[in-house]
N, C-alpha and C positions, 0 to 999 in steps of 0.2 A: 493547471498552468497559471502563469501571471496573468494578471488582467491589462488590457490595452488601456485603463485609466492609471493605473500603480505605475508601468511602463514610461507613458507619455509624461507624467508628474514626476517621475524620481529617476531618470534615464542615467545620470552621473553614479545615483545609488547603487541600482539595479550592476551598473559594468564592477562597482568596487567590492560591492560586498560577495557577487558570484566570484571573485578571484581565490575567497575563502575554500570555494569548494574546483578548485584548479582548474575553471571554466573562465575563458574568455569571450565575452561576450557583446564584447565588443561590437563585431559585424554583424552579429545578431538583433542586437538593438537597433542598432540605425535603420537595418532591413525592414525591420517593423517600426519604424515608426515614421519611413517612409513609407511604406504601404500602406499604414492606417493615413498617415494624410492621401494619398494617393484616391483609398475608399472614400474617405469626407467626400474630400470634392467633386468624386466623381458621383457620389447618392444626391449630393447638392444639384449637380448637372439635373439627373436624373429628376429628382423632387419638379423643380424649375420646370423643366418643358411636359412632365408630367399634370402641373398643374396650369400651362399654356393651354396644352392640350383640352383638357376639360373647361376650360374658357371658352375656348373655340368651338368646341363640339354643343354647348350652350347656344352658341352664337348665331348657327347652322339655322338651327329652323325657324328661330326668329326673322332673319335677315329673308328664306325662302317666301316666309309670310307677309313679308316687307315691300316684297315685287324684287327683293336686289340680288335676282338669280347668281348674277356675274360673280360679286363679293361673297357671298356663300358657296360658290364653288372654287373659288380662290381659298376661301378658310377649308372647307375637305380637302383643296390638294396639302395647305399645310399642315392641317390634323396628319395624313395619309403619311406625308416626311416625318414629323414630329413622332409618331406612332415605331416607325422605321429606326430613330436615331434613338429613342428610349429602350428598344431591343438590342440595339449595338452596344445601348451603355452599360444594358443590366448584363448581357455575355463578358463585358470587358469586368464588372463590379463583381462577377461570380470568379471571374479567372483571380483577381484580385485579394478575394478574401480567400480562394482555393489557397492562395501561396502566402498570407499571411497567417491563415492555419496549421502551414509546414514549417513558417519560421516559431510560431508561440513556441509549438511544442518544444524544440529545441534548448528551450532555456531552462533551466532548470529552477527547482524554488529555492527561492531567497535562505541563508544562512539565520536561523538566532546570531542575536548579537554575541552570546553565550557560547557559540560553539569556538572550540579552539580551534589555530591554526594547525598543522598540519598534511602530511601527503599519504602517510596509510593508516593502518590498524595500529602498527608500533606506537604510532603519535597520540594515541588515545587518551584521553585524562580521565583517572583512575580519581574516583568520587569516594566511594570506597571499598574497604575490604572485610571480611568475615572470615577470618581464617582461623579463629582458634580450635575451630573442632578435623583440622586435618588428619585423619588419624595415620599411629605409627602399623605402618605393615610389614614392616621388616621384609627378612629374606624370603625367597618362595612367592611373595605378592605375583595376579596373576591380573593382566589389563584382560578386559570383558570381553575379548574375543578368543579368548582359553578359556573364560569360566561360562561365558555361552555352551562353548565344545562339553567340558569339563559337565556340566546340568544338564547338558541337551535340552537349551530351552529355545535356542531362534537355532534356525537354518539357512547359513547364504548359500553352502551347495545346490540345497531345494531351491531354493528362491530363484537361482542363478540356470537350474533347467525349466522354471516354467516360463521364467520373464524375462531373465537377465543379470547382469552385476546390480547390484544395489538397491534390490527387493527381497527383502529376509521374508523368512516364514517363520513365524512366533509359535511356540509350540509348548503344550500343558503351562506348567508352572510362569511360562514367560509370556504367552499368551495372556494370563488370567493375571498379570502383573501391568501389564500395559493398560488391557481395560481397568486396572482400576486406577491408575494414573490417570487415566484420560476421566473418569468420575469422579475422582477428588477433585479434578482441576475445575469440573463443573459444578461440582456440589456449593465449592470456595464461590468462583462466579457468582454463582445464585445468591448466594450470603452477601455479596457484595454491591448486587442490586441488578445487573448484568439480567435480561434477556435471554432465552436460549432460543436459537433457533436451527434448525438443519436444513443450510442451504443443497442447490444442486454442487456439484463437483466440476461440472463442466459450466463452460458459460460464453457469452459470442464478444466478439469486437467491441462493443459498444461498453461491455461491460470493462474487457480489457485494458480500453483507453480510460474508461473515466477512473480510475484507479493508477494509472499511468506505466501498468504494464506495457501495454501497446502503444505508438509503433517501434519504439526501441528494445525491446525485450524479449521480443517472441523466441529468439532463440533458445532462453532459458525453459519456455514451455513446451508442450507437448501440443501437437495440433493433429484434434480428427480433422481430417482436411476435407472427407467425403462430405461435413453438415457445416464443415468452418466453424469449429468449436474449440474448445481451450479446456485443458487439464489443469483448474487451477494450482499454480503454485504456492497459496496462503487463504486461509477460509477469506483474506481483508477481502481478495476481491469480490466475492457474492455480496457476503452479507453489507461491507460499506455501497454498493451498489443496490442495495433493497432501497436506498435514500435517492436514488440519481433519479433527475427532473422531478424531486417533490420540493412542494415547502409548506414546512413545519411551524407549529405552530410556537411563538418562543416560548412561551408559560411550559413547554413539555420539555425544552431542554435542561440538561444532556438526556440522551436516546442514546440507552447503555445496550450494546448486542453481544451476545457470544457465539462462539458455534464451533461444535466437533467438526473435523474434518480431515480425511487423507490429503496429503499435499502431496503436487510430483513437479518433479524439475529434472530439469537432462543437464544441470551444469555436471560436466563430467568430472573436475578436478585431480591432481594431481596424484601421483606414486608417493607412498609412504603411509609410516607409522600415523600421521596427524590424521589419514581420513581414511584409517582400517577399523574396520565393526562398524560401528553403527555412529562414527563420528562424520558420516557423510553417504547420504542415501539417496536414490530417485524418488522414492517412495516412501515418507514417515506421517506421523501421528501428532496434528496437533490442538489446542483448544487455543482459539483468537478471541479477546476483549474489543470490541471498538466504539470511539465513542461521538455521537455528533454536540457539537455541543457551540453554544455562544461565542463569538468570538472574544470576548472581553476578559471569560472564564477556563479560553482552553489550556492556559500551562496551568491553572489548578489543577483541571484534569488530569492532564499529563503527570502530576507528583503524585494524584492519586491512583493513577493506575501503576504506577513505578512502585508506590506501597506497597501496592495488593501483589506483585509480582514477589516483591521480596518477603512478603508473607508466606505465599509460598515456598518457595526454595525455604526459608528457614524453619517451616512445620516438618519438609521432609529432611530436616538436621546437615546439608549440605553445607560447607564452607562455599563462601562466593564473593564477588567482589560485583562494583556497580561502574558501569566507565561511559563515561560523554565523548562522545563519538566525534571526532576530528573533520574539518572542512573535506579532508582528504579522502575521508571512510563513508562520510555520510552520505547517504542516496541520493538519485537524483530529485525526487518527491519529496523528501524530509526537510522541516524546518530545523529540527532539536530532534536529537536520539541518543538515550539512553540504551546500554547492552549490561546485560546480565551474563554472568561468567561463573558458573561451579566449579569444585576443583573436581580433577581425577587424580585419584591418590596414585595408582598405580602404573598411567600413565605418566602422571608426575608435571601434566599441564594445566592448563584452564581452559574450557569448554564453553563456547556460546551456547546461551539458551533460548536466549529470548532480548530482544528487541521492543523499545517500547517508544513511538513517534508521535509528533505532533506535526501534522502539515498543513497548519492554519487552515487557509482559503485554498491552495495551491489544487487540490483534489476536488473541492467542493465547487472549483470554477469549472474542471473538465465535466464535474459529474451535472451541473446546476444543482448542487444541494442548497437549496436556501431555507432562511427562517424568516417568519413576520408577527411583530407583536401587534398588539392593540393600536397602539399609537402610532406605528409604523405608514407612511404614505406608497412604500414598495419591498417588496423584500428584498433582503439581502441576503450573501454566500454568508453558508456556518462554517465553523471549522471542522476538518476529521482529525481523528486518532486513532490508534490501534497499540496493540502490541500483542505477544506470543504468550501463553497462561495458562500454559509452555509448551514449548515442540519437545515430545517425548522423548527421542533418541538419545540425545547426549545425558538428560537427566536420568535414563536407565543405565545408558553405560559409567557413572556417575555413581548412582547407589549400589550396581554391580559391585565393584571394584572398593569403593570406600568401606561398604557393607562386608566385605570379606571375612570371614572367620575360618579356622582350623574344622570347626563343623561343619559349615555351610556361607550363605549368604543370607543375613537376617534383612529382614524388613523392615523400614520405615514402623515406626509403632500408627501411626497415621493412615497407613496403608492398611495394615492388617484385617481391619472390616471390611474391607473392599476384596482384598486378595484372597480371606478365610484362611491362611496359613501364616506364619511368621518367621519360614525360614525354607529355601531352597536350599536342597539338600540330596 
């Protein structure tokens, strides 16, 4: 969330530039920044007769020692008030920051000055494109949910009696094609200096919130509700929460993490061709980059893990394109966000893959991630980052489909060590 210092100093900023991302924020500000004077002066109040207090209770047994019964029991009756009215102020100071709590969250993070106007996906500014290897599939081309059937390599009937819609079962050839996707993608990490870690899959509130899942979001996840836990939606939120309430020390940033992990989400989404197979799941496969890093150095960061994204897609020969994410599109936690797009040939669309953000401070305030150097007299918030490196699904249905041959489906040459064959078939 914003900070009540950014807030209070740039109030005119904060209403103009959230209109970039079709948020008025208007009564949201005012809310808070009446509230936070509201806190001032009531901790002021508070401080004041708190430090009266301890005068007077000084004063007590002195004056008893004094012979001046009268005037010492005049000071305990006002110690006993004073005692009385600093309880009233600190209930009113907790109700106070209770609902100044409810307004932060509300606002959302500030726009890059970079991001373009617009109000959905359509309006997205296309950075660039990779298309010259789309290949020609002529007649007969079969989108990945016929060459699925066709291989007998995933299962949504199976999947659909044990779980539900939108949990495949990966089977032989498709199986052992996923894991090695999900191991190139770590192998690449590793080489790129990235951390691996395996976080848990579930995770509680705390973790929720400081990532900014929670409290606006939960509908998207799933909730054991018997322990109050959360099925993450994206490895960000474990592993960017391995950093919440630490500080680092600066000389070690960036603090580069990776980490395998199943993702689940219940957005149900729509009927049609755009989220048949595997272009939309409860249940997928992804490897997450995230990075903490300096505030001064995070949009370096941020081009360098947009590299390493595009390194990928282009090792496994995909056409793709790069597009900057519109005020319209971009989350509510994103400062800058870059999407990554591959083609499907046989679909005949372009396919999200992967997502690559910078959300300065805005994460790093919910989580208190901070850093401190040598010279530093306090810490300060670092930046996070993250993106996707890549969610498996689309990039399979992707190589399916592209890959297609009159013999079979060949392989990624890149893959091949992983997978030990070179062609479903």
């Amino acid at each position: 969330m914003l900070t009540l210092k950014f807030i209070q100093e740039n109030r005119e900023t904060v209403i103009e530039r959230l209109k970039v991302k079709r948020f008025d924020a208007a009564a949201v500000v005012e809310n808070i920044i009446e509230l936070d004077n509201n806190r001032k002066s009531t901790q002021s109040e508070v401080d004041q007769q708190q430090s009266e207090m301890n005068s007077l209770s000084k004063e007590i047994g002195m004056l008893f020692k004094q012979g001046k019964a009268e005037e010492a029991n005049a000071a305990k009756s006002k110690t006993a008030e004073l005692k009385e009215n600093i309880k009233s102020l600190n209930t009113k100071l907790n109700e106070i920051n209770t609902h100044l709590d409810a307004e932060l969250v509300k606002l959302p993070n500030i726009p890059h000055p970079t991001v373009p106007e617009g109000n959905s996906d359509e309006d997205n500014q296309v950075e660039k494109t990779c298309d010259a290897n789309i290949p020609e599939l002529g007649e007969g081309k079969l989108p990945h949910w016929e060459l699925i059937k066709k291989y007998d390599i995933i299962d949504f009937e199976l999947g659909t009696k044990i779980a539900g819609a939108g949990f495949p079962v990966y089977k032989g050839k498709g199986a052992r094609l996923q894991r090695a996707l999900i191991n190139f993608f770590l192998d690449e990490g590793q080489k790129a200096g990235y951390n691996e870690v395996l976080p848990p899959i579930l995770v509680n509130e705390a973790s929720g919130f400081g990532t900014g899942q929670l409290p606006d979001k939960e509908g998207m996840m799933y909730h054991a509700t018997a322990d109050n836990l959360y099925l993450i939606p994206t490895a960000e939120v474990p592993v960017t929460n391995i950093y919440r309430d630490e500080v680092v020390k600066e000389e070690d940033l960036p603090l580069k993490t990776m980490a395998y992990t199943p993702c689940f989400r219940r957005e149900a989404g729509s009927w049609g061709a755009h989220v048949r197979g595997l272009n939309r799941l409860h249940q997928f496969d992804k490897v997450e980059i995230v990075q903490i890093s300096h505030p001064e150095k995070s949009y370096e960061a941020l081009d360098g893990m947009v590299a390493h994204v595009e390194n990928l897609v282009n090792k496994l020969g995909l056409p793709y394109r790069l597009l900057r994410l519109c005020g319209g599109d971009i989350s509510f936690t994103s400062a800058l966000t870059f999407d990554f797009e591959v083609f499907s040939a046989a679909q005949e669309r372009w396919l999200e893959v992967s997502s690559v953000s910078n959300f300065e401070n805005y994460q790093a305030n919910r989580l208190k991630c901070r850093y401190k150097g040598k010279d530093m007299k306090k810490p300060e918030l670092a930046h996070t980052l993250n993106g996707s490196a890549l969610a498996v699904p689309r990039i399979l249905a992707a190589i399916l489909e592209n890959n297609q041959t009159a013999d079979g489906i060949k392989i990624p040459e890149v893959l091949v060590p992983y997978t030990g064959f070179d062609i479903i078939n």
